[in-house]
N, C-alpha and C positions, 0 to 999 in steps of 0.2 A: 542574556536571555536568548535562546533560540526560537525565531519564526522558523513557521513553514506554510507553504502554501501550493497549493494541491490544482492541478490542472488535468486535461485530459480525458473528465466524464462524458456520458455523455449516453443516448441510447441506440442501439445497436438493437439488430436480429440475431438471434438464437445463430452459435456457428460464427458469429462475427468476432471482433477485436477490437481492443483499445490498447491504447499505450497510455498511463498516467505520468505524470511527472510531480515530485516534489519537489519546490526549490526552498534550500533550508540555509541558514544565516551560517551552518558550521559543520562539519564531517566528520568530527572526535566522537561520537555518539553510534551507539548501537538503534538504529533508524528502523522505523515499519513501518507497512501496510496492514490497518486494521478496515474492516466492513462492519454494517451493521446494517441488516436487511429488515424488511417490516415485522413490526414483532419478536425482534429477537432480541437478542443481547450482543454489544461488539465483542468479535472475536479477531483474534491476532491472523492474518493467511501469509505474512511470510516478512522478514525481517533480514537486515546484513549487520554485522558488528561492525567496528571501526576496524575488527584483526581478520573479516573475511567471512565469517562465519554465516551461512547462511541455514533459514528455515523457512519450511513452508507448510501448511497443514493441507494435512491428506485430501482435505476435498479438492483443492489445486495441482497439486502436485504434476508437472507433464503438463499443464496449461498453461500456467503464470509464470513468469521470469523475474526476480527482482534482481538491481543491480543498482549501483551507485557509482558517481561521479566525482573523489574527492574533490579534484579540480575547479568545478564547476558548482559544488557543493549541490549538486541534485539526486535525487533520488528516483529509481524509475519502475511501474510495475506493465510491465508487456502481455497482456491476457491475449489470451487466442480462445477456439473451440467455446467462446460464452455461451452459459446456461441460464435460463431463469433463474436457477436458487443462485447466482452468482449476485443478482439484483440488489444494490443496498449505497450506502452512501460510505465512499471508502476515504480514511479520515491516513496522513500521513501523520508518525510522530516519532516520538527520538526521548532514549534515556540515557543517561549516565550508565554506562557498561556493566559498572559492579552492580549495577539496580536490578529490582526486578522488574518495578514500575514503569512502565512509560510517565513521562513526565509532564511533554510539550505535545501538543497538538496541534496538528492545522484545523481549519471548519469544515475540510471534506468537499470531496464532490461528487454529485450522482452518476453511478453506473444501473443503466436498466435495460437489460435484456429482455428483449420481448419471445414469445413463445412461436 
């Protein structure tokens, strides 16, 4: 069973930075950064395969870095340029590659940009 757990939240001014980290029990797994801000629905903002593959959704894109560590089995999201809508509680988790599903979850930690 894969844990994750999620560090790095935390609140920031608008224009500010975090670095998050995941640290996950295994690195075989296609890994993300999900958010979910007040009111909304979680959305995926950016994801690494075990083969490389990286994505990010457009609202990020040029701000947020994801990267991973097989080594160290962590996972990392590097925001710069924070925005309020960037505000939400961002959850690390990890599937099985062929999946489409995320699977595993961590319980998130808050990011909140202030205005």
């Amino acid at each position: 069973q894969v844990q994750l757990v999620e560090s790095g939240g935390g609140l920031v001014q608008a224009g500010g930075s975090l670095r998050l980290s995941c640290a996950a029990s295994d690195s075989i797994f296609t890994m993300g950064w999900h958010r979910q801000g007040p009111g909304k629905e979680r959305e995926l903002v950016a994801s690494v395969s075990d083969g490389g593959s990286i994505y990010y959704a457009d609202s990020v894109k040029g701000r947020f870095t994801v990267s991973r560590d097989n080594a160290k089995n962590t996972l990392y999201l590097q925001m710069i340029s924070l925005k309020p809508e960037d505000t939400g509680i961002y959850y690390c988790a990890a599937r099985h590659t062929v999946d489409y599903e995320y699977k595993y979850w961590g319980q998130g930690t808050q990011v909140t940009v202030s205005s």
